[in-house]
VMD Tcl script that draws the C-alpha trace (Angstrom):
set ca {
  {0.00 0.00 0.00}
  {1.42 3.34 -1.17}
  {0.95 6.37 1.43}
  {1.80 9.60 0.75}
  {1.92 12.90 2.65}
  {-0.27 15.38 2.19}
  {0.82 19.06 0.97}
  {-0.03 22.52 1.16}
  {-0.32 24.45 -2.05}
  {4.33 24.90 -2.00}
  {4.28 21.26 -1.48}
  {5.03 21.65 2.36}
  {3.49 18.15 4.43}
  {0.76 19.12 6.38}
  {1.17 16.02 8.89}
  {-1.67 14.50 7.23}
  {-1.26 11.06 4.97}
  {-3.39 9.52 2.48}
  {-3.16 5.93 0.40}
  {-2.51 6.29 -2.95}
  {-6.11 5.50 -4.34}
  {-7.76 8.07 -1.86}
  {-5.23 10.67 -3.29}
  {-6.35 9.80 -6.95}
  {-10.78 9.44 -6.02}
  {-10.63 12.69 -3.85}
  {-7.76 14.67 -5.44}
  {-6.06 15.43 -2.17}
  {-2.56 16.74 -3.08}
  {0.85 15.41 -2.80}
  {4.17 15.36 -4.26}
  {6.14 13.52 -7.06}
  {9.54 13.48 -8.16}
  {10.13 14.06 -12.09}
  {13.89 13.40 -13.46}
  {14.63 14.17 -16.91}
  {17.54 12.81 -18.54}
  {18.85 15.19 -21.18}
  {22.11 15.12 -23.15}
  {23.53 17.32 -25.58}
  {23.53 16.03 -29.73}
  {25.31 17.88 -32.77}
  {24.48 21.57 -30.85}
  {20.55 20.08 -29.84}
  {19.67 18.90 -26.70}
  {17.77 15.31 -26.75}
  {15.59 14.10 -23.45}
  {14.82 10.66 -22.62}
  {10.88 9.71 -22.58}
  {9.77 6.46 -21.20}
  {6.59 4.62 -22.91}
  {4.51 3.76 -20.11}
  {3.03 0.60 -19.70}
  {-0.69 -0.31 -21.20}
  {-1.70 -1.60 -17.63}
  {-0.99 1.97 -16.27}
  {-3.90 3.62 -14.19}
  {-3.70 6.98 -16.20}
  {-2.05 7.37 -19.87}
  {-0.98 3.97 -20.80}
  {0.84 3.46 -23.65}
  {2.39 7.08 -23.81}
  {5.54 8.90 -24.28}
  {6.12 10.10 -20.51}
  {8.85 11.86 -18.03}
  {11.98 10.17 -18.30}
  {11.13 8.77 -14.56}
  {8.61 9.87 -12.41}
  {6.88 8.74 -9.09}
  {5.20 9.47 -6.24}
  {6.81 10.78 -2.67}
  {5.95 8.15 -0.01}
  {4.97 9.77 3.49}
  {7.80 10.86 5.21}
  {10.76 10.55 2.13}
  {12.18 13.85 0.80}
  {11.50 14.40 -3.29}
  {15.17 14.64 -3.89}
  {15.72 10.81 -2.20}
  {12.28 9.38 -4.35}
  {13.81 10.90 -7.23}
  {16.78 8.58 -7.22}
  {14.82 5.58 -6.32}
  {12.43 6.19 -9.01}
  {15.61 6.17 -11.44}
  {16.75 2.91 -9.79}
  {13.40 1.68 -9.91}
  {12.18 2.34 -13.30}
  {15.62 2.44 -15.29}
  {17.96 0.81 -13.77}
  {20.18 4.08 -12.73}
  {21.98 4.23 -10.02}
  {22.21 8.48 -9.25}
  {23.44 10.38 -5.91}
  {21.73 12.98 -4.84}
  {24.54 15.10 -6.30}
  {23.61 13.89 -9.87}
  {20.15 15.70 -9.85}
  {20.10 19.07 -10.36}
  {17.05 20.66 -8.68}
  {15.05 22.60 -11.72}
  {12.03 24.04 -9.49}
  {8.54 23.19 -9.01}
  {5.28 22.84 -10.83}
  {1.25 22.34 -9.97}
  {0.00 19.28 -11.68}
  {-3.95 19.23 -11.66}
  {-6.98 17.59 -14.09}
  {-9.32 14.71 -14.03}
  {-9.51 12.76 -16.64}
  {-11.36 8.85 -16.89}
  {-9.12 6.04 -17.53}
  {-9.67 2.53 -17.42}
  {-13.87 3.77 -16.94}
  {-12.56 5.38 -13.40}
  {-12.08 8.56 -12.69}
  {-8.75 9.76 -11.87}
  {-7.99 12.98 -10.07}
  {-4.45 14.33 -10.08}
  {-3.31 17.12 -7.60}
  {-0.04 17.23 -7.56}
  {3.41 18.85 -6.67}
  {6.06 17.78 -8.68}
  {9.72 18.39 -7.65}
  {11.63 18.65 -11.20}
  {15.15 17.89 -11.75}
  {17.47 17.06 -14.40}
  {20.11 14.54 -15.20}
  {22.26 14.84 -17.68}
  {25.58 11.70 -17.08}
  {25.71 9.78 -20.37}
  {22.71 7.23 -20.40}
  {23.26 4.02 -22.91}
  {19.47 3.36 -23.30}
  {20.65 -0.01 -24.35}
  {22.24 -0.79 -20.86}
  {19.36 0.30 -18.92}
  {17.47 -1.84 -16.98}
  {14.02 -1.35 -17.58}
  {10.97 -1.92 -14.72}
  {8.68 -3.82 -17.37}
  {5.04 -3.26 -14.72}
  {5.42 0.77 -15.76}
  {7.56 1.11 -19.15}
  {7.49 -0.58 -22.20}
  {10.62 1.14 -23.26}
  {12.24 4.34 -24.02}
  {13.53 6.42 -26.54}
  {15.43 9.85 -26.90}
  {13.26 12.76 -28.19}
  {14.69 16.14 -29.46}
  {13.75 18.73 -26.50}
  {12.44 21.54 -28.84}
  {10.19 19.54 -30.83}
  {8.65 17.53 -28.45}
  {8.16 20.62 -25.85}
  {5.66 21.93 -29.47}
  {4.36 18.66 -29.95}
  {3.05 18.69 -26.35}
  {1.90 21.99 -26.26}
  {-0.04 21.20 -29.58}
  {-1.68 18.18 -27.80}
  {-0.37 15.40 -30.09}
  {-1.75 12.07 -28.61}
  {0.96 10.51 -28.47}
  {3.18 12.11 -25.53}
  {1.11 12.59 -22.04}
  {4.44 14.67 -21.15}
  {3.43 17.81 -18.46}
  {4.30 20.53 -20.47}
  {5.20 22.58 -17.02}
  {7.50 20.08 -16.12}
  {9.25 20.14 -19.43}
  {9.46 23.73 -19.56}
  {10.68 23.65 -16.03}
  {13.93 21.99 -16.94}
  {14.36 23.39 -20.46}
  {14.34 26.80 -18.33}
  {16.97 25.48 -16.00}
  {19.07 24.21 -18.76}
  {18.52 27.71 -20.72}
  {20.04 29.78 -17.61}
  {23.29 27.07 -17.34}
  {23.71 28.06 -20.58}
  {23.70 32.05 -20.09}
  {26.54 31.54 -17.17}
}
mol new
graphics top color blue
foreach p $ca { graphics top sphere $p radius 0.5 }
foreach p [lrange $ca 0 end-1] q [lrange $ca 1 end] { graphics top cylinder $p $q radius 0.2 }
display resetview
């Protein structure tokens, strides 16, 4: 059973803990840790997008974060962000490998599965960027079916465009693009 804390509107615990299907029925809000994995290609940046699984309860079978999970009750973001890269891809990342990006309000409900799903959500965004050898990665087959690199700038417009076949949050990726952008204007 997954429990997570519940937030205040900066993502702050309140002291107050919910399961994991409560959190989805009621939309009570927590947190979630969102890594993406970017590298640099020919002057372009690429980022890593997992294909989640069909069995997923919301927005199976699309392109997604590169990893992404919830914060159990009473874990940090910055510590479920590294076990979500263990978990899901096989990566083994310090805390010192994630570079905190900011923060972003995830909220909708949407029917999957013929259930309702409410999301309310803060997600704690960082980025990775060590080499990743997709190949070598060890994938966690219940949520991904596999991944793929996408080029950044054309997948940030596809999402904003709505194309069907990413369910990226489009705050999240603008989020790290705008952390990348000010590294680069050091």
């Amino acid at each position: 059973m997954e429990v997570f804390d519940v937030v205040d509107q900066y993502g702050n615990p309140t002291g107050e803990i919910v399961e994991r299907n409560e959190a989805h029925e009621k939309g009570i809000r927590h947190r979630t840790a969102h890594i993406w994995i970017v590298r640099e290609r020919e002057g372009r940046r690429d980022v890593l997008l997992q294909k989640r699984a069909q069995n997923k309860d919301s927005f199976p079978g699309r392109y997604d974060t590169s990893s992404a999970g919830h914060v159990q009750a009473g874990d940090e973001p910055l510590t479920s962000a590294c076990r979500e890269l263990k978990e899901e891809l096989g990566i083994v990342a310090e805390p010192i490998d994630l570079n905190f990006a900011g923060t972003f309000h995830v909220q909708y409900e949407k029917e999957f599965h013929g259930k309702l799903f409410r999301d309310e959500e803060i997600a704690f965004v960082y980025v990775y960027q060590k080499p990743v050898d997709i190949d070598a990665l060890t994938l966690q087959k219940e949520e991904l079916d596999c991944v793929e690199w996408f080029d950044l700038e054309e997948t940030l417009a596809q999402c904003r465009l709505h194309n069907q076949k990413f369910c990226v949050p489009v705050k999240g990726l603008e989020t790290a693009k705008a952390y990348l952008d000010k590294g680069e204007r050091k």
